[in-house]
C-alpha positions in Angstrom: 148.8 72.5 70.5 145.6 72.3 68.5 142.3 73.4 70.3 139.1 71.2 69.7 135.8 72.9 68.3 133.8 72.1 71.9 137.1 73.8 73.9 136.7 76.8 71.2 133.0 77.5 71.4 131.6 75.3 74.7 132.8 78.3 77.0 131.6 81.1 75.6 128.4 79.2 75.0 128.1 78.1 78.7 129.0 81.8 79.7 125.7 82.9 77.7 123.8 80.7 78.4 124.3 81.4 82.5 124.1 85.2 81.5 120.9 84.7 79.9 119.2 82.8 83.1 120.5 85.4 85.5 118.9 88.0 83.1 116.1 86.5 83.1 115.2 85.6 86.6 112.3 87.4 88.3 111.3 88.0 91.6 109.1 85.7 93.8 106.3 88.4 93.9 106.6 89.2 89.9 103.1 88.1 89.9 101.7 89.8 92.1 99.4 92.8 90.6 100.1 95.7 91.8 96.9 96.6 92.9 93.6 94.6 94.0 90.5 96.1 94.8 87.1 94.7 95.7 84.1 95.7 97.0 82.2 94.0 99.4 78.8 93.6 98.3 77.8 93.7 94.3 74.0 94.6 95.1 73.4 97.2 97.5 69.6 99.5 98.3 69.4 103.2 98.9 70.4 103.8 102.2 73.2 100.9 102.6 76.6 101.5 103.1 79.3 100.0 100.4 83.4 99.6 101.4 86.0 99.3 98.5 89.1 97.9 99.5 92.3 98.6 97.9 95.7 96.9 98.2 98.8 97.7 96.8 101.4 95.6 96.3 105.1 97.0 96.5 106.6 95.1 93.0 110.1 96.4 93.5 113.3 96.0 95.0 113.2 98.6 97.5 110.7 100.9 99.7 107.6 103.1 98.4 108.6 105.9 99.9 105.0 108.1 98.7 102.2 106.4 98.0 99.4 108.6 96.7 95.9 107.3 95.2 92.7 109.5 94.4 89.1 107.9 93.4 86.9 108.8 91.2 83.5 108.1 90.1 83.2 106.4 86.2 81.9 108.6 83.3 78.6 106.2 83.3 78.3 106.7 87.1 78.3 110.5 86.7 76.0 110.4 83.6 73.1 109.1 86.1 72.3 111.7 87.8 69.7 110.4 89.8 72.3 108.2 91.6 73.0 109.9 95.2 75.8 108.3 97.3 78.6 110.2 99.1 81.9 108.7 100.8 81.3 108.4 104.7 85.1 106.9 106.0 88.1 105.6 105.0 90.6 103.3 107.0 93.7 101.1 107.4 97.1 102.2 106.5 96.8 106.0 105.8 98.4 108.8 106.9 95.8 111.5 105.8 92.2 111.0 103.8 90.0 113.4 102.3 86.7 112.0 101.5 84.6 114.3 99.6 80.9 114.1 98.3 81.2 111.7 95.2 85.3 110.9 95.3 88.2 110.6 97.8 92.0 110.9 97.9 94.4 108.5 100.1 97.8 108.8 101.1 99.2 105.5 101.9 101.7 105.0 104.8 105.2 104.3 103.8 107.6 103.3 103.8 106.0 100.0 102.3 108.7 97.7 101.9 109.8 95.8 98.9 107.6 93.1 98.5 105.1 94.3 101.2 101.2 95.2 100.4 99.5 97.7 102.4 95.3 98.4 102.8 93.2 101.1 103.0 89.5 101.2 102.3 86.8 103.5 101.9 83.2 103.3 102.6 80.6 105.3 100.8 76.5 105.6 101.5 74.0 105.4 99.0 71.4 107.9 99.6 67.6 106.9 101.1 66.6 108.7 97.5 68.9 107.5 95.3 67.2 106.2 92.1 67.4 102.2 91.7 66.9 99.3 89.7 67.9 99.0 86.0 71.2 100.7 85.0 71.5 102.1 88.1 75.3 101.3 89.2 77.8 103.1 90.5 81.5 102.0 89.1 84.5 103.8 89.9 88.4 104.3 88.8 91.8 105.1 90.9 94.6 107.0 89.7 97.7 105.9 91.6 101.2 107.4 92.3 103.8 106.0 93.8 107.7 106.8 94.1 110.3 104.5 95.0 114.2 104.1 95.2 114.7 106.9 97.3 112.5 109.0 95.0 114.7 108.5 91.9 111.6 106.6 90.5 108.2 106.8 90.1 105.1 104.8 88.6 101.7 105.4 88.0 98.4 103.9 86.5 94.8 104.0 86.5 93.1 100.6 87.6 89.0 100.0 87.2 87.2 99.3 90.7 84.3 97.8 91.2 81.0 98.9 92.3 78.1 98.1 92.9 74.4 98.2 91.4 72.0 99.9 93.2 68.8 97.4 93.5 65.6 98.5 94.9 64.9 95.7 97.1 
């Protein structure tokens, strides 16, 4: 019994290409970054308060199990050293927050399930005689850790956050 060419190659061919689709399928929340961060006002006068809010999106499969994230001011924000502003609080879904003069480290609560997002924020105050008006901004930048699958991985990154500039009126 002789085979045809389609019996011969329109198999293996269907097999690949099936293989190739499955391979290539994503998850629903593929593109979702995995961090946002905003603040809440752009402009902001010596002796206002300012809150950055962070969320972090869980892009994987299974729980975060440690979620770790410090802030920092940007090399242009520490150049001006006329700009005076100090973190005053942080809040939502932390388990322990050190705020210290100029920067501030979060710990996340986890587990944050696969898919999930959780939010902290953190609120700083620019000080009554901190200098204002041109190139007076304060920017910032977050380092995040994170460990998943049971702690058999990990990821990490450093994201820009916005700030604010600091107006005099």
């Amino acid at each position: 019994m002789r085979t045809s060419f389609l019996s011969r190659t329109g198999l293996p061919a269907i097999l690949a290409l099936l293989l190739g689709l499955l391979l290539s399928a994503t998850p629903a929340h593929a593109d979702t970054p995995l961090l946002s961060v905003s603040v809440d006002k752009a402009t902001a006068v010596p002796g206002s308060e300012v809150t950055l809010t962070l969320t972090l999106t869980n892009p994987h499969d299974t729980p975060a199990q440690f979620v770790y994230e410090s802030i920092q001011p940007t090399y242009g924000t520490t150049l001006n050293t006329g700009l005076k502003y100090a973190f005053s609080s942080c809040g939502g879904n932390v388990t322990a927050c050190d705020t210290g003069a100029t920067s501030g480290l979060v710990h996340h609560s986890v587990p944050v399930a696969a898919g999930a997002t959780t939010t902290v924020t953190l609120t700083y105050t620019i000080g009554g005689d901190s200098v204002c008006g041109d190139g007076a901004r304060i920017d910032f930048y977050t380092y995040l850790y994170y460990e998943y699958a049971s702690g058999a991985a990990s990821d990490s990154g450093i994201f820009s956050v916005p700030g604010n500039e600091v107006t005099c009126s």
